[in-house]
N, C-alpha and C positions, 0 to 999 in steps of 0.2 A: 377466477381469482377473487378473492377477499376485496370489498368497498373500499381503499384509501380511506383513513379519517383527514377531517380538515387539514390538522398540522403536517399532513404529507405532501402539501400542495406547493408545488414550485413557481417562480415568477418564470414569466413566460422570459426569455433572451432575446438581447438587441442584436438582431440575424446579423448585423453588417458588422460587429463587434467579431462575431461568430464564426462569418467567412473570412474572415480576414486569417484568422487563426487556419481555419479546414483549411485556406490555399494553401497557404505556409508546407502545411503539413502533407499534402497532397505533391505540392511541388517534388519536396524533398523525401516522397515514399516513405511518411514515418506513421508509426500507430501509435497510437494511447489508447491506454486503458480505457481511458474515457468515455470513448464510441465502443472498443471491442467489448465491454463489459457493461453500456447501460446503464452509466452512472447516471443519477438524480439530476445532478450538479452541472453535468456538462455546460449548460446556459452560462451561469453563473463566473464556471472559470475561464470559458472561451472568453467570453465577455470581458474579463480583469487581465486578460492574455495569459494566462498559463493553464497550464496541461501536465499530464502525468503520462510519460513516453513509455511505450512498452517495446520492449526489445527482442530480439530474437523470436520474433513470431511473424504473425498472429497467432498461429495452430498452440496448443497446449500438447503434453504429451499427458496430461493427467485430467478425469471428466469429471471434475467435484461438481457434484445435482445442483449445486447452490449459485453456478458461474456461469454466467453466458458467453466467456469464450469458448472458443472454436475447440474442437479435441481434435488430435491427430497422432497417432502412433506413431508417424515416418515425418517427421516435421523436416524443413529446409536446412541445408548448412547455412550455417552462421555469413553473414555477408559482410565482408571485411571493411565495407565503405559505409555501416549504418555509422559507427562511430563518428565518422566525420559529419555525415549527414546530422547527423541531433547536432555537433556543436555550430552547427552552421544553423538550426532550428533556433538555438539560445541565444546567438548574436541576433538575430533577425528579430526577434519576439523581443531582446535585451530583459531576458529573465534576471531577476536578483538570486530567485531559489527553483532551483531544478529537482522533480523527482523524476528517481527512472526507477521502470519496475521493468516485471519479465514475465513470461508466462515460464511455466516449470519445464525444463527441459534435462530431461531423467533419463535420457539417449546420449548427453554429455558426459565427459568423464569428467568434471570438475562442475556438472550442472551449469555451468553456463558462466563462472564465476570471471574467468577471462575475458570473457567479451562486456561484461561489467567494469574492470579496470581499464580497458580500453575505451569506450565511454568517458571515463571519469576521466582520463589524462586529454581525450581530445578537447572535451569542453573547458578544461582550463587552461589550454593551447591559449582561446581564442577569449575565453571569460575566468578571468582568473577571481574576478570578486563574487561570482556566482557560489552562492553554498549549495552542495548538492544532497542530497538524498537519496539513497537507494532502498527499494522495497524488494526483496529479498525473497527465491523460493527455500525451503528446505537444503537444496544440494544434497539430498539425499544424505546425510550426516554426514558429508565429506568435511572434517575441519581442517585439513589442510588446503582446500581449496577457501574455507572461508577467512583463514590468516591469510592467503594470497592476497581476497580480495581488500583486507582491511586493512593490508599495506599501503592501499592509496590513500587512508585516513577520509572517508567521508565525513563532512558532518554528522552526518545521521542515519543510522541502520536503521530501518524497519523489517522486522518480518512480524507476520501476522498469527496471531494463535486461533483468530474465526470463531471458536466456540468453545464449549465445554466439555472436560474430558469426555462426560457420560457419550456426546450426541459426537464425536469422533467418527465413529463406525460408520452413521448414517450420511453425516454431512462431509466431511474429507476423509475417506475410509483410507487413501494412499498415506494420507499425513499421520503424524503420531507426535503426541501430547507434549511427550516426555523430550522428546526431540528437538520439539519447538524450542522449551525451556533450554536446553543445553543450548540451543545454539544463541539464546539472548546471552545467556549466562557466560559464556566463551568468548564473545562480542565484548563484554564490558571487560571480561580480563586482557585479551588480545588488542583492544584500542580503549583507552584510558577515557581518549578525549574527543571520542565518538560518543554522540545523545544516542542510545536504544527506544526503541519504539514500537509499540507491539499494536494489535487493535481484535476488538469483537465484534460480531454479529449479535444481534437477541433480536428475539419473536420467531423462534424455532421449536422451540418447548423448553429452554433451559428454567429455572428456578433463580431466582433474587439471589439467595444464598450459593450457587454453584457460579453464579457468577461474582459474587464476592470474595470466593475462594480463586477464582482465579487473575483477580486482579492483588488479589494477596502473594500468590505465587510468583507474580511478575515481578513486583516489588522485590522478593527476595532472591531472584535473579538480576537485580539491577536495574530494572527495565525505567525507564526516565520519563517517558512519554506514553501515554493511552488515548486511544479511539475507543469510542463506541457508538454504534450506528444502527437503526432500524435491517433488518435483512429484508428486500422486496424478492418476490418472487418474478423473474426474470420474463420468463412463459412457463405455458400448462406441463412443458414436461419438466421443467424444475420443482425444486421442494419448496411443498405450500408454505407460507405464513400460516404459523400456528397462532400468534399473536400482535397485536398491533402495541407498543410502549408504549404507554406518555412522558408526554415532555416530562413530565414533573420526578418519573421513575428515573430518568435519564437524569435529570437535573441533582437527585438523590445519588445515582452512585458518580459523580461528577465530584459530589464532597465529601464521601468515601473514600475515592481514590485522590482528592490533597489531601484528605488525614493519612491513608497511608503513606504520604512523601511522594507522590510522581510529581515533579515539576509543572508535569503541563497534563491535565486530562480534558479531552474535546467529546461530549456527550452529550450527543442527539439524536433524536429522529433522521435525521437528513447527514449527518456526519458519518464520513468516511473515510478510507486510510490516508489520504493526501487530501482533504479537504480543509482549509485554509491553512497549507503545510509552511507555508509561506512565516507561519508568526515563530517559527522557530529562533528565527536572525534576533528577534527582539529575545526570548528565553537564554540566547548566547549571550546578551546582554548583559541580561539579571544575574543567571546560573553559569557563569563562563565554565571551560572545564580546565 
């Protein structure tokens, strides 16, 4: 793999900050993306106590080159006690802002979107000031599963768009572009007063310009909220780093995208879809819905 440059360097994490959080989650049999996917950050947000819960896995039923979770064709039934378990994670940790994500489960007939509202009602059982988040697969275009899900009015939908049309094929060849958009765009009509949230990857081989077109895109699906984050190569058998960003290019479509109207765009080297997801509560502030 490609040298890191300087700015890809993480502070090292206060372990006892860290465990404290891994017990937590150990106790209570819960995953985050966090660990299954080899986030940067994990230091950082164990540390500050929060996490980004992943659900209905660990196994993927989809093996996009660019992910370091697990793939599995035949993944587990849904386990009807994760729900309670995360709200029982929330009280314990006393998170203000919860994300949950999921790995893609495409052997669901509603992709998983149930056990998402179930989640979302047990944690307000027990934390009802908690704003949540969810990061969203596809559901395979099901949008009657996604009006299901967004009957429980989250704060904040994310799904993610990863990359540019062109490089679709190579880096999520299950996913589909067009798709994506539809389902921001249905989001913002179907819950008014849900933040939409989308995010990219670059240093794949995408172009300045192909990723300015599709932060244009988003905007004209409503989309409220952007990431954008360096892609690390995971291991040798993931898709290499074609290029390393600088800050400074990040920093550049950062004020791109407030010209085009996102409220909030997070653009770095080290930024990721739930990485300081937390400053949303303040945007509900500023930008109420």
């Amino acid at each position: 793999m490609a040298v890191k440059p300087e700015w890809l360097r993480v502070k090292a994490p206060q372990w006892q900050r860290v465990g404290n959080v891994k017990e937590i989650l150990r106790d209570l049999s819960l995953n985050t993306v966090c660990e299954e996917a080899s986030c940067p950050n994990i230091g950082e947000c164990f540390n500050a106590g929060t996490a980004t819960f992943l659900i209905m896995g660990p196994a993927c039923t989809r093996a996009c080159p660019y992910c370091d979770i697990d793939f599995d064709k035949k993944p587990k039934s849904l386990d009807p006690t994760e729900p309670s378990r995360l709200a029982e994670a929330v009280r314990r940790m006393q998170l203000n802002h919860l994300v949950i994500t999921s790995v893609n489960r495409d052997d669901l007939p509603d992709g998983g979107a149930s056990q998402f509202v179930n989640c979302i009602n047990s944690v307000r059982k027990v934390s009802p000031n908690t704003t949540i988040e969810i990061l969203i697969p596809d559901l395979c275009g099901n949008w009657q599963a996604l009006e299901s899900l967004l009957q429980s009015v989250p704060e904040v939908l994310n799904h993610n768009t990863e990359t540019v049309p062109r490089l679709y094929r190579r880096v999520r060849p299950q996913g589909d572009y067009q798709r994506t958009m539809e389902l921001l765009r249905r989001s913002r009509q179907i819950s008014p007063t849900t933040y939409t949230k989308s995010g990219i990857m670059v240093g794949l081989g995408e172009t300045d310009e192909e990723v300015r077109q599709v932060m244009q895109d988003l905007r004209t699906v409503g989309c409220d909220i952007l990431t954008i984050g360096q892609y690390l190569q995971p291991s040798q058998k993931h898709l290499p780093v074609c290029d390393f960003i600088t800050p400074q290019q990040f920093a550049t479509w950062q004020v791109y995208g407030e010209q085009l109207g996102f409220l909030q765009v997070v653009s770095s080297p080290l930024t990721r879809s739930s990485y300081h997801a937390e400053q949303v509560r303040e945007l509900m502030i500023h930008f109420p819905k």
